[in-house]
N, C-alpha and C positions, 0 to 999 in steps of 0.2 A: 229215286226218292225212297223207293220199300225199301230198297236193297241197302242203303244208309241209314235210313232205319234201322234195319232188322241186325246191322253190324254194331249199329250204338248199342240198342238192348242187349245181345248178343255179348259182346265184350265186359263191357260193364256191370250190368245185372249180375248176370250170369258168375262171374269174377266173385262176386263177393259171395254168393249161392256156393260156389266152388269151393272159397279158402273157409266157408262152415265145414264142406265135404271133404276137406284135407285136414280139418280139426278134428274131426270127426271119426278120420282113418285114423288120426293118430292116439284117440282114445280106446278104440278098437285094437290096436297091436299092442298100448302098453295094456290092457288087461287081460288081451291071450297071450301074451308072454311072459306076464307076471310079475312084469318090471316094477311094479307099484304098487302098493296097497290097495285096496280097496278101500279104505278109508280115505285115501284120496284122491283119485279116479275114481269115481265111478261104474260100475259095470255098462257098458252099453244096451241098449233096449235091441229088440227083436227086430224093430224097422227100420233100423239105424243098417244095419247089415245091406240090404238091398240099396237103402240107397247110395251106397256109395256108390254105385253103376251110377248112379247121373251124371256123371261125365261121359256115358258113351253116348247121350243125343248130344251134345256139343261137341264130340270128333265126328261125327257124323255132318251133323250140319256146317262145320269146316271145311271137312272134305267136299260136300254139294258144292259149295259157292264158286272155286276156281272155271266149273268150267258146266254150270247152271245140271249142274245134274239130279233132277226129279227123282229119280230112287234113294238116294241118298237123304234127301229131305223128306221123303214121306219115312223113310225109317227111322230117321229123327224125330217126326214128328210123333210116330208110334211108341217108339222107347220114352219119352220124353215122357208120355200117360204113363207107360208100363215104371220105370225106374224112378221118376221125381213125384209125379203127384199119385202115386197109388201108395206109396210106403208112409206117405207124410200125412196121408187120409188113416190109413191103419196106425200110425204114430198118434193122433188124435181122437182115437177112441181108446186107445189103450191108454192116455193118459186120462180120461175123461171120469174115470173116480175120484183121482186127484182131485182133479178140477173140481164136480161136481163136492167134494167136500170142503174144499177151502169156501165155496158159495155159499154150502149152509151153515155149515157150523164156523169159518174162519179159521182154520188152522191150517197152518201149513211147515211143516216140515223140516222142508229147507229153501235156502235164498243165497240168491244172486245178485250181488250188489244191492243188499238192503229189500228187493222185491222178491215175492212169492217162487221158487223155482218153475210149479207150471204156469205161473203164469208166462214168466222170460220165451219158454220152452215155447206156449201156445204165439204166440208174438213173433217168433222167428220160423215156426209153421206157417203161421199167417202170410208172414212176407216170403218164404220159400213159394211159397203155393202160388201166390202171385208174380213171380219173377217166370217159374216153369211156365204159369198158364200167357204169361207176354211171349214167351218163347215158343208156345203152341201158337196162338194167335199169328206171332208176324211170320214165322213160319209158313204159317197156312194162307197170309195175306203173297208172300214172296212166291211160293207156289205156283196161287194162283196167276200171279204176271209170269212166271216163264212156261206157265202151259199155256197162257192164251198168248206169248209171243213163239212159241213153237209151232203151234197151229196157225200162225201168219205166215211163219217161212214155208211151214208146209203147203198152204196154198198156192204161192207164188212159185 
């Protein structure tokens, strides 16, 4: 049941968390390569950089599942804080003048399909942060069933 679980969220979630992180890489290389203007690319932000490691708690926790292996999911489970939700916390304070100015006075900048660009930006933090922290959670739920079914076989 966790372990169906934690492959649905895992797969799915996770998937569309990713193909942001592979948009992401791809803004990242055409503006250090210079393939683009900056007029249209945009330069990448400071936290944009780390996170693209968020794919290593999902080969990590790939590699756990074949054959229940607990170091592997607790380093998933680590990276997972360190790479996804610490860049996307510093992402949100570095955008938080923005933010904090479109509140008071309304202006804003630039837009994404007709809406405020932080706000699209704070929106897809939002749901980033929550996809990483289902993947902390079932993680740490699937954990704990293969530690306390290890300590069965160990007693028997």
């Amino acid at each position: 049941m966790i372990l169906s679980l934690y492959m649905t969220v895992s797969t799915s979630a996770l998937f569309d968390v990713h193909m942001i992180c592979l948009l992401l890489a791809a803004q990242v290389t055409v503006s250090q390569l210079n393939l683009v203007s900056h007029s249209v690319v945009a330069a990448p932000y400071q936290w944009e950089y780390p996170y693209l490691l968020s794919i290593i708690p999902s080969l990590f926790s790939f590699m756990a599942l074949p054959r229940n292996n607990i170091s592997y999911l607790v380093i998933s489970m680590i990276s997972a804080g360190l790479f996804c939700i610490a860049p996307l916390i510093y992402g949100g304070m570095e955008k938080f003048p923005v933010a904090q100015q479109l509140y008071r006075h309304g202006k804003a900048y630039r837009f994404i399909f007709g809406f405020s660009a932080v706000s699209v930006v704070y929106l897809v933090m939002v749901i980033a942060v929550q996809v990483h922290g289902w993947q902390i959670y079932y993680s740490k739920k699937l954990l704990d069933a293969w530690f306390t079914s290890t300590q069965d076989k160990k007693k028997k």
